[in-house]
DSSP file (Angstrom, degrees, kcal/mol; ACC not computed):
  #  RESIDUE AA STRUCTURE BP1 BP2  ACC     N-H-->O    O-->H-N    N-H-->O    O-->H-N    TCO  KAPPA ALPHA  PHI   PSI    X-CA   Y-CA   Z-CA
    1    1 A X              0   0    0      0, 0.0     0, 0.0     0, 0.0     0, 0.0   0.000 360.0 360.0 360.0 -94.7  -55.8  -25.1  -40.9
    2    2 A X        -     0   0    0      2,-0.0     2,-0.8     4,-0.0     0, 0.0   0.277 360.0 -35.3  73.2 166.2  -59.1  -26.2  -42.6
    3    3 A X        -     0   0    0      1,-0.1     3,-0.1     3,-0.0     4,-0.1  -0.683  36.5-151.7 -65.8 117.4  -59.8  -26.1  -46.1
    4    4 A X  S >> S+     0   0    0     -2,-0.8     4,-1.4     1,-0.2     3,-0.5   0.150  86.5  82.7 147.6 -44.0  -58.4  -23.3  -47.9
    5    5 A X  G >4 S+     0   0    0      2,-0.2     3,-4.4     1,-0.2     2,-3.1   0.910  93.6  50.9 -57.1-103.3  -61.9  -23.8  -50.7
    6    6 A X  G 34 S+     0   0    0      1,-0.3    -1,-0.2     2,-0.2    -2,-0.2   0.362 105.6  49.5 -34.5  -3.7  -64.1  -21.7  -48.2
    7    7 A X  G <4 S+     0   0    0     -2,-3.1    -1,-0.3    -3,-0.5    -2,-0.2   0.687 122.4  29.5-113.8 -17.0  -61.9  -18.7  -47.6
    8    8 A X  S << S+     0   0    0     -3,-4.4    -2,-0.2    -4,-1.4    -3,-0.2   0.758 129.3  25.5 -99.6  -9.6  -61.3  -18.0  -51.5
    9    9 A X  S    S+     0   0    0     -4,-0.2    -3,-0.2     1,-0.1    -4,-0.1   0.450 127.0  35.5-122.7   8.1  -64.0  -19.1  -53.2
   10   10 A X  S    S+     0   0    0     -5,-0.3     7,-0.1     2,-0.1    -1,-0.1  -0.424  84.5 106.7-141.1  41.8  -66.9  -19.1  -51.1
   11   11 A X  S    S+     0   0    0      1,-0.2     3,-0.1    -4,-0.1    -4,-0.1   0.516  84.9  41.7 -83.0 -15.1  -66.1  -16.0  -49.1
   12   12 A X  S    S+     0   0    0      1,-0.1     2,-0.5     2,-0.1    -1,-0.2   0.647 111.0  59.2-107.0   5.6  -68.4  -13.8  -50.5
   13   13 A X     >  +     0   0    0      1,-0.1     4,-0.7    -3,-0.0    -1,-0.1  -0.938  60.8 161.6-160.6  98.0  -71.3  -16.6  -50.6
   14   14 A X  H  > S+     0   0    0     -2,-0.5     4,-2.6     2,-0.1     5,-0.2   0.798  74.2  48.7-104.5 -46.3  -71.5  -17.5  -46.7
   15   15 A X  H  > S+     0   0    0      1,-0.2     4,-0.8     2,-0.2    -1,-0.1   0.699 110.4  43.4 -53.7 -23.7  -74.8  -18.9  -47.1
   16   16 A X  H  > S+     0   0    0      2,-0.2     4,-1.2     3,-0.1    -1,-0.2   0.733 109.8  64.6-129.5 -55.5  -74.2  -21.1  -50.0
   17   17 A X  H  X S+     0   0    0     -4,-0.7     4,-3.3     1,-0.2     5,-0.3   0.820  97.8  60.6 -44.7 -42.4  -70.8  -21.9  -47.9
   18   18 A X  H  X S+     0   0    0     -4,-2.6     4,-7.6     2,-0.2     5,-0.3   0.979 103.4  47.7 -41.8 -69.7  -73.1  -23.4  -45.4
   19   19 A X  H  X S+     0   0    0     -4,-0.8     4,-2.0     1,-0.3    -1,-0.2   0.752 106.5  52.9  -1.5 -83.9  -74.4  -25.7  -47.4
   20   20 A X  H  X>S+     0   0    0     -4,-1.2     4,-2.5     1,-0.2     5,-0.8   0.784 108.6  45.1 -43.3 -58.3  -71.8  -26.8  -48.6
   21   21 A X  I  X>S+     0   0    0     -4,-3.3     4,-1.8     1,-0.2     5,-1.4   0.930 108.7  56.2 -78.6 -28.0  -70.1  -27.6  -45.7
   22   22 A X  I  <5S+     0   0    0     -4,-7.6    -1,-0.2    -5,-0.3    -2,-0.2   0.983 117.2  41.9 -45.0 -40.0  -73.2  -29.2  -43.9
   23   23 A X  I  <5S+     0   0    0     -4,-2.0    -2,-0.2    -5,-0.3    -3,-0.2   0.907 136.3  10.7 -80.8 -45.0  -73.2  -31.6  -47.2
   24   24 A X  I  <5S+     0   0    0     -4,-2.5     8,-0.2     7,-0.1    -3,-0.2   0.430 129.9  42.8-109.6 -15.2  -69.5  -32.2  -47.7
   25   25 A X  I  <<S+     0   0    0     -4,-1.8     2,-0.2    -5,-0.8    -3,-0.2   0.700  91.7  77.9-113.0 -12.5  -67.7  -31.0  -44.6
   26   26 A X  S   <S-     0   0    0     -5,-1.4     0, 0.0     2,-0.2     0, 0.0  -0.586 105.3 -26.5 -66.9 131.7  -69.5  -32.0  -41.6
   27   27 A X  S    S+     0   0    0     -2,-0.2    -4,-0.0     2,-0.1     0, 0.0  -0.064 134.3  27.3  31.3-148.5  -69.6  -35.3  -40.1
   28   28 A X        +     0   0    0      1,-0.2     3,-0.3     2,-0.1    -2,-0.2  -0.050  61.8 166.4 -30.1 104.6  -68.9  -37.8  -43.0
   29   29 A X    >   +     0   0    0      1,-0.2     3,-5.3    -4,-0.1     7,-0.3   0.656  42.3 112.9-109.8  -5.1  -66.7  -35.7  -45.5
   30   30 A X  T 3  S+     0   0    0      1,-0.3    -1,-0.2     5,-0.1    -2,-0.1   0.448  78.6  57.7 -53.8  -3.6  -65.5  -39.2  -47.6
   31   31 A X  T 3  S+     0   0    0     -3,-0.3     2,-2.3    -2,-0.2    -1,-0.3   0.399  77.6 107.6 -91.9  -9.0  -67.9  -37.5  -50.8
   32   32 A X  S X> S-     0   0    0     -3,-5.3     4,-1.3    -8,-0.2     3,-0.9  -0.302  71.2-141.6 -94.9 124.6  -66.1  -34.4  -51.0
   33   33 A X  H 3> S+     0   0    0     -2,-2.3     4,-1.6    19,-2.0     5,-0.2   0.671 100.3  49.3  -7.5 -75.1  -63.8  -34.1  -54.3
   34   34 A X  H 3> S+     0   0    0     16,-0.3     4,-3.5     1,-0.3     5,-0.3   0.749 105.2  42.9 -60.1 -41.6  -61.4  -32.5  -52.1
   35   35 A X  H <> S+     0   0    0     -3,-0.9     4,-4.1     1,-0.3     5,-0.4   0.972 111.7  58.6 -60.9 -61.7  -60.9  -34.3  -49.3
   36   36 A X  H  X>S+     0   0    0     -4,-1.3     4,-2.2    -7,-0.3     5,-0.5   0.918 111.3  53.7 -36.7 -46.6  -60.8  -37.8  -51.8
   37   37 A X  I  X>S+     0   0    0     -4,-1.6     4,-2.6    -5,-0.4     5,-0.6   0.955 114.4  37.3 -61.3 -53.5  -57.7  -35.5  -53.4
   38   38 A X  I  X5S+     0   0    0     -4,-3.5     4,-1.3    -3,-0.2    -2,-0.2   0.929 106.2  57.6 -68.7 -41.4  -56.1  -35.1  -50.2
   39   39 A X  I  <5S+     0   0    0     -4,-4.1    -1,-0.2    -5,-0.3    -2,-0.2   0.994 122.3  29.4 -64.2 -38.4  -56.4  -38.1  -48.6
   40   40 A X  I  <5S+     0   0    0     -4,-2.2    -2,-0.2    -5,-0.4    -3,-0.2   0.923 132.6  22.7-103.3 -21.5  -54.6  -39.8  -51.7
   41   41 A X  I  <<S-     0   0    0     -4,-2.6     4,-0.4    -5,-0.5    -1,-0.2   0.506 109.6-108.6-111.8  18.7  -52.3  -37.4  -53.2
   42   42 A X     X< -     0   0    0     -4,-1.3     4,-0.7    -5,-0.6    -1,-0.2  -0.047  34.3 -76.9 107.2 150.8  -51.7  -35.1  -50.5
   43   43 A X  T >4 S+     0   0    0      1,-0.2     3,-1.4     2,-0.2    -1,-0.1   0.924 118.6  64.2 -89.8 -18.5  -52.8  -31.7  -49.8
   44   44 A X  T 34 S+     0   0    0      1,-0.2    -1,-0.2    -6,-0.1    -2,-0.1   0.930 104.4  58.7 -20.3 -58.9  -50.1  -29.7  -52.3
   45   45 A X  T 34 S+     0   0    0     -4,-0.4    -1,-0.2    -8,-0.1    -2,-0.2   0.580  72.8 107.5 -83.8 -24.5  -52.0  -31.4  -54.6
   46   46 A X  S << S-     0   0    0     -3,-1.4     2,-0.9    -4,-0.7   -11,-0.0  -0.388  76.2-126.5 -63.0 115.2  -55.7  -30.2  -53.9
   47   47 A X    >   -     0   0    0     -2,-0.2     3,-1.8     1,-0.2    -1,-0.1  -0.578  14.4-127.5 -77.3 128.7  -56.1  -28.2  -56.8
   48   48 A X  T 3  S+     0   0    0     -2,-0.9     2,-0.2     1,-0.3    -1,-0.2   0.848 109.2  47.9 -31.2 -46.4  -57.4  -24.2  -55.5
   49   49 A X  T 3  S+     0   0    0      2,-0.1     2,-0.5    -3,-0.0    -1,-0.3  -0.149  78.7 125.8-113.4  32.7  -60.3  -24.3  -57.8
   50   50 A X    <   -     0   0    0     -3,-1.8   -16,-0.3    -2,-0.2   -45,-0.1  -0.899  50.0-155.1 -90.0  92.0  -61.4  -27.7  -56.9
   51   51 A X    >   -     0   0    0     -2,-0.5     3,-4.0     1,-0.2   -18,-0.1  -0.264  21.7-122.1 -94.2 157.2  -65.0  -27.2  -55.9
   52   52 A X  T 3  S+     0   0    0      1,-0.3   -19,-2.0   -19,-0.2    -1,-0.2   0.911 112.3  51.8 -56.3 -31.6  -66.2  -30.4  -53.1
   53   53 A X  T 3  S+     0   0    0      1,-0.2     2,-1.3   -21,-0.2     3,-0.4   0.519  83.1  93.7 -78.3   9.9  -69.3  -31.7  -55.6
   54   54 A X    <>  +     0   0    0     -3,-4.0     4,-3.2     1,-0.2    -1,-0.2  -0.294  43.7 140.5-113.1  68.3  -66.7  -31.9  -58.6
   55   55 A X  H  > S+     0   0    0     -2,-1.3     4,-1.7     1,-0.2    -1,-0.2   0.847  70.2  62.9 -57.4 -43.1  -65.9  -36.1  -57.9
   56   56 A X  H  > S+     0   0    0     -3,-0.4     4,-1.6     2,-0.2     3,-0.3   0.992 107.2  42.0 -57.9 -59.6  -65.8  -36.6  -61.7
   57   57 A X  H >> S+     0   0    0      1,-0.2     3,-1.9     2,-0.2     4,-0.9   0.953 114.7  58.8 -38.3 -62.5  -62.5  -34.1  -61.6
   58   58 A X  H >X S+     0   0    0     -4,-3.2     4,-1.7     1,-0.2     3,-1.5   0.623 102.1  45.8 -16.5 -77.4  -61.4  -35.9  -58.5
   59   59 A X  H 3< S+     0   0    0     -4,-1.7     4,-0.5     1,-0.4    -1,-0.2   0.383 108.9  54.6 -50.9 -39.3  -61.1  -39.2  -59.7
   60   60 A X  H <X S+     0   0    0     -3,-1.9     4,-1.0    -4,-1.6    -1,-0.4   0.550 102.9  54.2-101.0  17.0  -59.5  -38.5  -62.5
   61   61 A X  H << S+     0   0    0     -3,-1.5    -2,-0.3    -4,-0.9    -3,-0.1   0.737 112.7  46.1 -69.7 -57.5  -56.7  -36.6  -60.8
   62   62 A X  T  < S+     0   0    0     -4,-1.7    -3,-0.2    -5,-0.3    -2,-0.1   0.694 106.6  61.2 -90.7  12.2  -56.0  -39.4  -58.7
   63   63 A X  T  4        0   0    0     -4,-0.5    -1,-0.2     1,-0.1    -2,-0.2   0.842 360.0 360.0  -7.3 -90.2  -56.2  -41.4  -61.3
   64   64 A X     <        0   0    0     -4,-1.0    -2,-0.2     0, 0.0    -3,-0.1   0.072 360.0 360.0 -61.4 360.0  -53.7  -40.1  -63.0
């Protein structure tokens, strides 16, 4: 499975992808937006265009 983010919106960016996942997907992933979306409302719920640094969105989606 895996996240879903890195094959549509970071598919053309592989480098950038890296990044990313070193910083949010790697070892401790409890900062990334998404994963904070999934763990509490599920992963239906992980909005597609939910990028890992965007915690403010996060928070209030599960929030709400």
């Amino acid at each position: 499975d895996g996240c879903i983010f890195f094959h549509d919106k970071m598919a053309d960016m592989p480098a950038m992808s890296e990044i990313f996942k070193d910083t949010y997907c790697r070892g401790d992933n409890t900062s990334c937006a998404r994963h904070v979306v999934f763990q509490a409302l599920g992963r239906g719920n992980v909005p597609r265009d939910l990028y890992p640094n965007d915690n403010d969105r996060a928070s209030d989606l599960v929030a709400s």
